[in-house]
N, C-alpha and C positions, 0 to 999 in steps of 0.2 A: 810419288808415293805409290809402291804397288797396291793394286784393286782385287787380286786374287788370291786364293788359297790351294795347300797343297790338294783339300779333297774339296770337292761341288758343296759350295755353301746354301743354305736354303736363303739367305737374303742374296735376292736379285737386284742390279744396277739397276736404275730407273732413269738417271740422267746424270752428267757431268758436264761443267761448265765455268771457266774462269768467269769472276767482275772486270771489267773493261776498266774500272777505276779505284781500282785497288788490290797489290799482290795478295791476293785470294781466290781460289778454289774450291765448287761448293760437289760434292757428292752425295744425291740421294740415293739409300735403299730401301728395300721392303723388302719383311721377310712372307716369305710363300707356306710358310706354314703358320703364323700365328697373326701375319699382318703387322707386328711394329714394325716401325718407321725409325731409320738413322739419317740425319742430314750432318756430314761432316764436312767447317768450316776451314780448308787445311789455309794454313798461314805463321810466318816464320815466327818462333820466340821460344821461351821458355815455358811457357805454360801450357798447359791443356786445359780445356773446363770445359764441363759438360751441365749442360740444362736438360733434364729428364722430366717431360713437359708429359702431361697428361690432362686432356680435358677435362673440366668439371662441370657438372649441370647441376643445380636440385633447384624445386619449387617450393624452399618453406628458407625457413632462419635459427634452422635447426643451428647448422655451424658442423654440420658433418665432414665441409670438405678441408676446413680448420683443423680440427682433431687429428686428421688423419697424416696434417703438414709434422703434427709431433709424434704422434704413434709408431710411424714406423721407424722414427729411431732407438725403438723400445725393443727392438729383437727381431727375429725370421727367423721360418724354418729350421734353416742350420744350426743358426746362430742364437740361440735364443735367449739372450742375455743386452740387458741395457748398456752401451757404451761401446761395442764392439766394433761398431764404424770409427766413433769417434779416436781410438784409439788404434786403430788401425789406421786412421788417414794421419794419425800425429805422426808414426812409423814411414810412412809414405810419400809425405811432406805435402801433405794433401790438408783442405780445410772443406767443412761441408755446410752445407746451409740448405733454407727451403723457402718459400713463399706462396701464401693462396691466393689470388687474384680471384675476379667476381666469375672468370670466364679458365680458369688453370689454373694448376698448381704445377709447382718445378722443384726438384730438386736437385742442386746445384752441387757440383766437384770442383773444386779448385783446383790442382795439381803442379807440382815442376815437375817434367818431364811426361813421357809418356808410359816407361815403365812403372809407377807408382799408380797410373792411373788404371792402368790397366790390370793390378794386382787390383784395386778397392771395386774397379766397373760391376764383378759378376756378384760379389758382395752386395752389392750397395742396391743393383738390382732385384736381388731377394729380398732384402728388405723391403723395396717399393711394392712389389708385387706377392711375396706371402709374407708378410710381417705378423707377427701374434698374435697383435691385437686383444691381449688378454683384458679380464676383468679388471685386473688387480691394474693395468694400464692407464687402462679407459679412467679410472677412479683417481689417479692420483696427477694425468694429464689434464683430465676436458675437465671435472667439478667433482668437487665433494665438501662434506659439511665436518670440519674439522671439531677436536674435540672442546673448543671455547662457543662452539653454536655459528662460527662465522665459516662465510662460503669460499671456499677458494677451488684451487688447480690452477694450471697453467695455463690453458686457454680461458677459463673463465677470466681468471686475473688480467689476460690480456684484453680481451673486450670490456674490461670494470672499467681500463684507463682511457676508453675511445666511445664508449658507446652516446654516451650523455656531451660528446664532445660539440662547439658549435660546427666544424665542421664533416663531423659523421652523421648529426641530425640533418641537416642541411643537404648532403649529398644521396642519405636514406630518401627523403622526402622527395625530391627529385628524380632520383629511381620511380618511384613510388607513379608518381606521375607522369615518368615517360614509359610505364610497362604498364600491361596487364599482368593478371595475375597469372596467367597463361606462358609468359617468357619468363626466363630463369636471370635475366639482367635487372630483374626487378628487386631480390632477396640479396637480405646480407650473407654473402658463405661465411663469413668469421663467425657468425651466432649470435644471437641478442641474447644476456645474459640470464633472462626469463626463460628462455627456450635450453638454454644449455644446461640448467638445473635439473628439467627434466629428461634430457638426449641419454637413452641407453645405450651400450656396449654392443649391442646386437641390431640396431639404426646403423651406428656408423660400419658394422663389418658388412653391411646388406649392402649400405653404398659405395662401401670398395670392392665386391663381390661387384656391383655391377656400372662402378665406373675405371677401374684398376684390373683394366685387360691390356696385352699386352697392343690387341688392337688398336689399341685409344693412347698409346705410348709412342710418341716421336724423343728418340735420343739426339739433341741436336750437342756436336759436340766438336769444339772449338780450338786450333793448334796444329799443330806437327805431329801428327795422327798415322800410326801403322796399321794403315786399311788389312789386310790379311789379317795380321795379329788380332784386331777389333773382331772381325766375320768370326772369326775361330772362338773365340771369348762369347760371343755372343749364340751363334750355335750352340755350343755347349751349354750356356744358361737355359737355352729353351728348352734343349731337353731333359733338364732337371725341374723344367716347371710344368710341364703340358696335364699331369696327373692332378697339377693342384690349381687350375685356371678352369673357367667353362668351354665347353669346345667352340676351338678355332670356328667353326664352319656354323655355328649358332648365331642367328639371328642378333644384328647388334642394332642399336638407333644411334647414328652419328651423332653427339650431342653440338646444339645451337644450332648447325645447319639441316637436322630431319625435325625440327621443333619448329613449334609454331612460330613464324617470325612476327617480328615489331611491325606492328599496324602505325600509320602516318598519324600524326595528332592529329584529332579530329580541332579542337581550340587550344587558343592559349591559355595557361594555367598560370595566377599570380597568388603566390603561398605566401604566407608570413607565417614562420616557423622558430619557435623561442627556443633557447638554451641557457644552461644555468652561467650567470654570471655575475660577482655582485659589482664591477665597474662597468655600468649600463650604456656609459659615452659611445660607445662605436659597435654595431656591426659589420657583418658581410651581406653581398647581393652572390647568389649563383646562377645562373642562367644558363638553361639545356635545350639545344636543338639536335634534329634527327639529320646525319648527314650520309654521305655519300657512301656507297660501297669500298669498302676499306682494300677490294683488290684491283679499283679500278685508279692505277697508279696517275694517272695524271690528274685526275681528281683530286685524289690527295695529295700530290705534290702541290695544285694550285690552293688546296685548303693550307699546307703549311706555308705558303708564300703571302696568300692573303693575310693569316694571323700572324703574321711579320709585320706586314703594311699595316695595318690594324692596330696593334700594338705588343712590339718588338722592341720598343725601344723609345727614349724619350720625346724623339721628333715624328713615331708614328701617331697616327692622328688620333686614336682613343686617349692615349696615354697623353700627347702633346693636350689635347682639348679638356680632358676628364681630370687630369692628376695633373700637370704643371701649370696649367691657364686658370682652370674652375676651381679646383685645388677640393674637387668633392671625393675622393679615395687618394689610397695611398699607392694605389697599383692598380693594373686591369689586369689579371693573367690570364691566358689563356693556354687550353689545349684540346687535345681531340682522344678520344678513345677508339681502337680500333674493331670493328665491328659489321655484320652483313651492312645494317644500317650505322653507319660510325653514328658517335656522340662528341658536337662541338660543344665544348664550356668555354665560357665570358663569367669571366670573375675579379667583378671590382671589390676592395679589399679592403676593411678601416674607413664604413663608410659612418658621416656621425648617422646615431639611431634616430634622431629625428626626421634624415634627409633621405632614408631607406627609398621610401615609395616614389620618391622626388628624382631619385639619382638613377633609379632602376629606367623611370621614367626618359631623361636626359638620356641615357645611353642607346635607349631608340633611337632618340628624336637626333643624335651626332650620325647614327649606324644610315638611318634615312638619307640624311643629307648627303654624306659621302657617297651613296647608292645614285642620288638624285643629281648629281654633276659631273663632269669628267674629272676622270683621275689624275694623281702626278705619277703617269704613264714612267717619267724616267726614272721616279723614287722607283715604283713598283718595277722594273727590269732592274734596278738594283737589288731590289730584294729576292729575284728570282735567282739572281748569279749570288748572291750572299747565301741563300737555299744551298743550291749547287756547290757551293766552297765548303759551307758548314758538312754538306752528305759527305763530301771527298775524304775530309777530315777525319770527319770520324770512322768512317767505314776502314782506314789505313791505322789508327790509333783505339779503338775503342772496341774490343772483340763481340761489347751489347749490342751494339751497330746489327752485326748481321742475327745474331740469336735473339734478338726481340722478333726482326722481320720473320725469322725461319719460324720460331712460335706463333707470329698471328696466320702464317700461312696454312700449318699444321690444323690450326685450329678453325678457319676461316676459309683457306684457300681452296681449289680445283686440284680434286686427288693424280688427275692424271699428269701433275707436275708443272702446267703452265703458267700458274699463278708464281710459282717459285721463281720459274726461270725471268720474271720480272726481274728479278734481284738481279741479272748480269748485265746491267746499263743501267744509266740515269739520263737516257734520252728524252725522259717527260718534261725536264727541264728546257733541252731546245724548246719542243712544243710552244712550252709555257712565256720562253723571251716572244715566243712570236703572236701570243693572245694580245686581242684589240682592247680597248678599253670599254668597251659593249662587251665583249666576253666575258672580262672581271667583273663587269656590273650584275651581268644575268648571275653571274654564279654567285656573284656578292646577296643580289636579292633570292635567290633559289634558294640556298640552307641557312641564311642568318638575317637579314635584314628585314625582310617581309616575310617569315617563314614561322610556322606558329611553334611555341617554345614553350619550355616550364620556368619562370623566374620564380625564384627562391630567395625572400626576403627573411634572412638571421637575427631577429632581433637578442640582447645581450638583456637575460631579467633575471633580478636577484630574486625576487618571488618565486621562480622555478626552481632554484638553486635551494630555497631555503626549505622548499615544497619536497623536492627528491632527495634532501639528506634527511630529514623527518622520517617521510616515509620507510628510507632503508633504515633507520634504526628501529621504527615500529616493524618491521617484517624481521629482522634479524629477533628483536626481543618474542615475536610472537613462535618464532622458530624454535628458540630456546627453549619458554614455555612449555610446545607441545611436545617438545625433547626430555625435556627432562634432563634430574640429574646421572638416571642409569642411561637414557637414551643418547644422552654426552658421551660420557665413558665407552658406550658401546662403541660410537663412531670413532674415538679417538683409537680404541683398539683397534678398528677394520683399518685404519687410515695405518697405522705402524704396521699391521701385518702384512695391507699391501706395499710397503715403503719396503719392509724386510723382502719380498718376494721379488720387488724391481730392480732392487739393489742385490741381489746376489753377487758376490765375486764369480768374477769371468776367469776359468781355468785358463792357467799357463799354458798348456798344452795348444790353446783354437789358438792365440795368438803367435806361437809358436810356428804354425804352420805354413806362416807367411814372412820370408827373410825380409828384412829390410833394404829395398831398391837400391838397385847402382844405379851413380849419378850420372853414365854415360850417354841417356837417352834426354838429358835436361843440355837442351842447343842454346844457351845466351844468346842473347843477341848480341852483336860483336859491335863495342862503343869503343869509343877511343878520347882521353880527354886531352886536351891543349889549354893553353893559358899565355895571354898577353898582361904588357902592363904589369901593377903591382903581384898582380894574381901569380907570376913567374916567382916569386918568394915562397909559391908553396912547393914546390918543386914541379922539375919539369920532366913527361917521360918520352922515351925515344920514338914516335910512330907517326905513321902517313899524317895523320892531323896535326901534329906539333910542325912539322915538315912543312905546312901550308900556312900554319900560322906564323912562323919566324921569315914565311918568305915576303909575306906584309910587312907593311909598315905597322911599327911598333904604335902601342900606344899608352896613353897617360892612366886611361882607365882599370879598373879590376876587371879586367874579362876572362868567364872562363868561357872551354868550347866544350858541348858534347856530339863527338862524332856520330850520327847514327843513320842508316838510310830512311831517307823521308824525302817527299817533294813540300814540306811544309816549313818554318823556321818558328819555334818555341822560346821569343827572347821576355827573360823575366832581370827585372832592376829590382833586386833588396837593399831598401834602406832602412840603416839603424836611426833609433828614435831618441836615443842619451842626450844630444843636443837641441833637444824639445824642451823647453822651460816647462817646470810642470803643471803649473801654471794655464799652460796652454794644451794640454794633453786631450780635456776632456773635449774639446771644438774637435779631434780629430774626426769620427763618426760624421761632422759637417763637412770637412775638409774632402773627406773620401769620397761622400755622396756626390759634392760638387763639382770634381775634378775633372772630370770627360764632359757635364754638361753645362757649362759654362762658354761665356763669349768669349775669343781671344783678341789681340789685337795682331794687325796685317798690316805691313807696310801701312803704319801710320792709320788704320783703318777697324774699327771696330766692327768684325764678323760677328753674327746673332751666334749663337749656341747653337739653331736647327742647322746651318751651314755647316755649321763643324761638326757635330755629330753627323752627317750625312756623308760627309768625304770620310771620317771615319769608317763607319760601316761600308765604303765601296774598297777602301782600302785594306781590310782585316776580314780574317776569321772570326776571331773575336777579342777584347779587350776588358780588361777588368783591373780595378784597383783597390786594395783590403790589408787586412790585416794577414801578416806575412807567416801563416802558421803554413801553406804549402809548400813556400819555399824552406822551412823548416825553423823558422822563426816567428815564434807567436808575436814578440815583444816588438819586433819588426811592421815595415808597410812593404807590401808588394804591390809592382806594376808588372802585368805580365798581359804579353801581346800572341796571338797566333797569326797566324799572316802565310801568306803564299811565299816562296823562294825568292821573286821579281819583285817584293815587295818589303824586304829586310831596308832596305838604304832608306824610304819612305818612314816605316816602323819609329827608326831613330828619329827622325826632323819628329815626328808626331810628340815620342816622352821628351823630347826639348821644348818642343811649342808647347804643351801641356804644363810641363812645369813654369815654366818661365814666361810665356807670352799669356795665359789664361787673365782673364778679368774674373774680380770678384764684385759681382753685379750683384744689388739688395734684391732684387726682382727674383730671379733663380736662387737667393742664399733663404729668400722667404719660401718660395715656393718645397727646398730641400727639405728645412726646419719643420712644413707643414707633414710632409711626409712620414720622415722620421718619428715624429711626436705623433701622430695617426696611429701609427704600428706597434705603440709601446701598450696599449692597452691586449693588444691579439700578444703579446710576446709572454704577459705577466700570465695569459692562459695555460703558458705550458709549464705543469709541475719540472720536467727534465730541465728546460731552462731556467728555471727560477732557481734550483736546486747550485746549478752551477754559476748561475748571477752571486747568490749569497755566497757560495762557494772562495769566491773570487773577493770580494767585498772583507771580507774574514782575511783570510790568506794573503792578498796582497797586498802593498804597500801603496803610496800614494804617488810612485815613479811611474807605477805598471800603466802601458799602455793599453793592456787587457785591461784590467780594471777601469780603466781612463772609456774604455768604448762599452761596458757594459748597459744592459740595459737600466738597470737601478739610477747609474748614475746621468742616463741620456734624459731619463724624464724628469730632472733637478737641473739641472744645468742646463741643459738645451732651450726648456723654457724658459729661465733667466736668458739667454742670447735673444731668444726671440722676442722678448721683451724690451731688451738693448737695443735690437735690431730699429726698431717701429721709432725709438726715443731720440738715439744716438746712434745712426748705423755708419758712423764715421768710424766707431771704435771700434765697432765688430768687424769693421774691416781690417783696420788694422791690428787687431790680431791675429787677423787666419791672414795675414801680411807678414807678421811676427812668425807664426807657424812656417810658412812658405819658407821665408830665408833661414829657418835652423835646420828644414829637412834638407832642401834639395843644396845639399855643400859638398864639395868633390870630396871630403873624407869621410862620406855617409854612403857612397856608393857602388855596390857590386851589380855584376851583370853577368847572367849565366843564359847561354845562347845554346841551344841543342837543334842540330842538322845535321843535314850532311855537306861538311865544310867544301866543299870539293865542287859542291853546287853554286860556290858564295864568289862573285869576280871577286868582290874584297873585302874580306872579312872584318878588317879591323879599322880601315883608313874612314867609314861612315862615320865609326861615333867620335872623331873629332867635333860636330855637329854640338852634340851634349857637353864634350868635355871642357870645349871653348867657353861655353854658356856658363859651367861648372867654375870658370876661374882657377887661376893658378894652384898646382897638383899640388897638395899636402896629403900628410903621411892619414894612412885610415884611422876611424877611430874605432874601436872594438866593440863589436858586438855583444851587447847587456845579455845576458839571458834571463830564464823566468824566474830560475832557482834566487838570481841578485835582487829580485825586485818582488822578495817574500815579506810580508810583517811578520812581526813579533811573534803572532802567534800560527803563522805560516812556514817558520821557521821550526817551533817549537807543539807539532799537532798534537792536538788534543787536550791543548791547555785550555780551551775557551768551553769543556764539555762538550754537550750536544745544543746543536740548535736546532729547532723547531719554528718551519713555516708552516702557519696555518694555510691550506687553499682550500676553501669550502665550495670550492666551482669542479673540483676535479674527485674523481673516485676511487684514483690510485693511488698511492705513495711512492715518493721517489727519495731516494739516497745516494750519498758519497760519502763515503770515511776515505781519511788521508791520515796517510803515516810518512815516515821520516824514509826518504828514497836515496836511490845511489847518484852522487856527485859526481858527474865527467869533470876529470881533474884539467887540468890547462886550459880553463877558459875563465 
């Protein structure tokens, strides 16, 4: 990619530099007259996308830096009309989006190709940096008091459905306690909905007047990028903006890094913090410590490795000890925020509300011990190369990989570029195989295990719940009141004048002005399919890959290949679920959970489940098994593996032993049921979910495998097993025995394998392994879809009227209307 233009750009090079472990190329500049920052991620494919990152600081819960995530799609300068982007990026094949974080906000470019991108870039940047910001905006986005007396707008609305939630209270509270009121880590930017009723027009253009400079703008922007073309584009914008920014060479305060930093806890803080709920069985525990500098990469790479060891997975020690052994949560999660002082969270999840102080307590008393003995030194060097596989992965697959790091650098890092150029190795990783087991411990007890924290104990009370709907109906009625019935009408007029003023039609003429992109500059990336086995009935096409598969050995299975360059292999098994008795449907949600973490048998030998899932994770990326809506089949189950190249042949033994050698042990099928049935109360929390539970419950039929895994019917049924389980766990086993032998049957099964075939000594001769297991080849059976497995009145919407779920725990509403869709015919 050329770096130059035809005339002297004002953005100067700052550095260039490949990743050592993955085809990517990073370029910083800076421009010399206004100070924004471009880091371009250049790397092969079709898309472009840009993350337009700009720091955000404030010391209150105003919700300024929210507003502003909407306003500026409300017009610019030029443009000064609602929809202009949007409609312009539809022209463009472009799609746009935004998000405010506690520490930035971004606004995000989708694109194919680069010419489209590059028509909406000098656009899209006037709007970030003079957008209108009018009155009549601010009124009809952040809040306003409509004409029935009630509150709305779009960010208000946003915050109704989150603020009162248990885990926005919990997380607020936490905050709360690991900041002064001095650090900006401490305040909600989205807004408390108290504060946003009051937030005027002229608050939020102050705080984009003096956080929305171009100084404080890093464009990190991600593809197959025309550096000239970009300089040039980008020049030009500046000088169309310098008249309406404050001057470059004025005093700015970097934000988070010229602010007063996070002072060390002085003790530890144990909160119990209520939220409205009226099924009071279970909360959450949150737990916050102060961690490491977020640019000190072997730090954090041994913090991600530890919260691996920790709990990654069923056989790390929280989760093995805490949630399959004590069976006191239903999960431990964890993660780290990145920050001068990072922020580690431990978050066990569904815990019962009686055992809150008890579990929080326990989770010491495991974090101690583990601290207080030596480690399993070999688990943990597995977890460091599993680290190391996971980074490789994604950094070659996942274009966030690098524009999360390029943001926390921007934001966090050393302006003179060194922190960045961290990003060209994952050397920390040696380091790290080679830390003693006294190093893990020091660092184990340094930011978590002896380290003073904020535990945040959630408890679930329907008394809150019944306390905050009261009250907002007393403030709405009191509101009315002082309104009145002209003071109504008034506002319902300001509210349609400003709705007329927002909405204006956009003259044909401005969108005119931009042709619609040629698709010359849109590079595919260059696949190639092949197909063995039955899969050859869909047809076969002529190329390099077919070429390599016909030179194998044929086989029995459905396999297709997708060619593509990778040093990874992406092999997924969809199977249909029609020869599921249905009868036995609803166990599936057991079946899934239990499937990787189960005993198997070995040469006559019965391996624990820690054994297995342990050669598991040395052997894989990663492994997952669900409901088959990715592979593009909801009604379906997917197995799908990620796995290194040397580790394809391996891959297959694994979904054969898995299917077929697994034990269904009472011990693990009690310890799943415990789980599951934990988490049904945290599910019935979410209006979105519930909405599409009943959704589903209405509309489907009693085939559906959807339906069959929903939550409604997980907490009816599942209990009944569990109840079997304890009485007669002979039968429950032989159901999910019965289940076993109608899924995994050789005409249940396809297999879609994506690499680069060329990598593979043999493609196709491994999964004889499976297909032997599978028994004598019979003809496939077809694929049910969702549309076949509608009810009555899923078939016929809108017969049943409307249905109304009361949730008096939540402040929003949520909706689905379903109408009569288009049928793909031939299936």
């Amino acid at each position: 990619m050329s770096t130059t233009t035809t005339t002297k750009s004002h953005f100067e090079t700052l550095q260039q530099f490949d990743a050592e472990y993955a085809p990517t190329k990073l370029t910083q500049y800076k421009s010399t007259r206004t100070g924004m920052q471009v880091v371009v991620v250049d790397r092969k494919g079709p898309k472009v996308q840009g993350y337009f990152t700009l720091a955000t600081e404030i010391f209150d819960d105003s919700g300024a830096p929210h507003t502003l995530e909407h306003l500026v799609f409300m017009g610019s300068k030029s443009y000064k009309y609602k929809g202009v982007l949007d409609l312009l990026a539809n022209r463009a094949y472009s799609n746009t989006n935004a998000w405010t974080a506690t520490d930035h906000t971004a606004y995000t470019l989708d694109t194919a190709g680069w010419e489209g991108f590059a028509q909406i870039l000098p656009v899209y940047l006037e709007h970030v940096i003079v957008p209108t910001l009018t009155d009549e905006g601010c009124y009809t986005e952040v809040h306003h008091v409509d004409g029935d007396g009630n509150d709305a707008g779009v960010v208000y609305s946003e915050m109704q459905g989150v603020q009162n939630s248990g885990p926005e209270l919990m997380d607020l509270a936490a905050r709360r306690a690991l900041y002064p009121e001095s650090v900006g880590f401490r305040y909600e930017t989205g807004g408390m909905m108290e504060q946003l009723r009051v937030l005027t027009a002229e608050r939020i253009r102050e705080f984009h007047r003096e956080m929305y400079q171009p100084k404080n703008l890093c464009l990190v922007i991600v593809g197959e990028v025309e550096h000239g073309n970009m300089l040039e584009i980008l020049d030009a914008f500046e000088e169309g903006i310098l008249g309406d920014i404050p001057k470059p060479d004025e005093p700015f305060r970097r934000p988070w890094m010229e602010s007063p930093q996070t002072p060390a806890l002085k003790e530890t803080v144990l909160q119990t913090v209520e939220f409205p709920e009226e099924d009071e069985s279970a909360g959450d525990i949150l737990v916050g410590f102060l961690g490491p500098d977020c640019n000190d990469v072997v730090a954090t790479g041994a913090l991600n490795v530890l919260l691996t060891y920790l709990s990654g997975s069923s056989i790390s020690v929280l989760e093995n000890t805490m949630v399959e052994r004590e069976e006191l949560a239903s999960s431990i999660g964890t993660w780290w925020d990145a920050r001068p002082n990072s922020v580690i969270w431990l978050q066990p999840t569904s815990v019962a509300t009686e055992k809150l102080a008890e579990v929080e307590k326990r989770l010491f008393e495991v974090l101690k011990e583990v601290a207080g003995k030596p480690l399993d030194m070999e688990y943990m060097v597995d977890c460091v190369r599993r680290e190391r596989r996971q980074v490789m992965f994604q950094a070659e697959s996942n274009s966030e990989f690098f524009s999360t790091n390029v943001i926390n650098d921007f934001l966090f890092g050393k302006r003179d570029g060194s922190t960045l150029r961290d990003l060209a190795s994952i050397r920390e990783y040696d380091i790290l195989e080679k830390w003693t087991d006294e190093e893990w411990r020091d660092f184990l007890r340094r930011w978590i295990s002896d380290a003073k924290h904020v535990s945040i104990l959630g408890k679930p009370s329907k008394a809150m719940s019944d306390k905050l709907k009261a009250e907002e109906v007393a403030r709405v009625a009191a509101q009315k009141d002082v309104l009145g019935e002209d003071g109504l009408k008034a506002l319902a007029k300001k509210l349609e004048d400003a709705k007329t003023k927002n909405d204006a039609p956009i003259p044909e003429a401005i969108l005119e002005q931009w042709p619609v992109p040629g698709v010359s500059s849109i590079h595919f990336i260059d696949t190639e399919t092949a197909r063995a086995g039955p899969a050859r009935s869909l047809g076969l096409q002529s190329n390099g890959a077919q070429n390599v598969i016909d030179k194998a050995k044929d086989t029995s299975l459905f396999l297709q290949f997708e060619h593509v360059p990778s040093n990874f292999v992406f092999v997924s098994v969809l199977l249909g679920t029609s020869g599921i008795p249905v009868e036995l449907r609803p166990l599936l949600p057991l079946f899934i959970d239990n499937f990787f973490n189960t005993p198997i048998m070995q040469n006559g030998e019965k391996v624990p489940f820690e054994a297995v899932v342990t050669d598991l994770e040395k052997d894989t990326i990663s492994y997952h098994i669900g409901g088959g809506s990715r592979l593009g089949h909801s009604e379906g189950v997917g197995i799908v593996f990620q796995v290194e190249l040397g580790k394809y042949e391996q891959t297959i033994r694994w979904i054969r032993t898995m299917m077929f050698d697994a034990v269904f042990d009472v011990t693990r099928l009690r310890a799943a049921l415990t789980k599951i049935l934990a988490d049904i109360p945290e599910a019935k929390r979410s209006g979105n979910g519930m909405a599409y539970a009943v959704d589903a419950m209405l509309h489907l039929d009693s085939t559906s495998t959807v339906k069959a895994r929903n939550t409604l019917v997980k907490a009816v049924y599942l209990k009944r097993i569990r109840k079997l389980l304890t009485t007669d766990p002979d039968a429950v086993i032989a159901k999910l025995e019965a289940l076993r032998k109608s899924l995994f049957t050789f005409s249940n099964v396809r297999v879609l394998v994506v690499t680069d075939v060329n990598k593979l000594p043999n493609p196709t001769e491994p999964w004889t392994h499976l297909s032997d297991a599978l028994g004598a080849p019979t003809a496939l059976v077809p694929l049910e879809m969702q549309h076949q497995r509608l009810s009555a009145a899923g078939r016929t919407p809108g017969s049943l009227g409307t249905t109304i779920v009361p949730m008096p725990t939540i402040d929003s509403s949520f909706a689905i209307a379903s109408a009569t869709g288009h049928r793909p015919g031939g299936l």
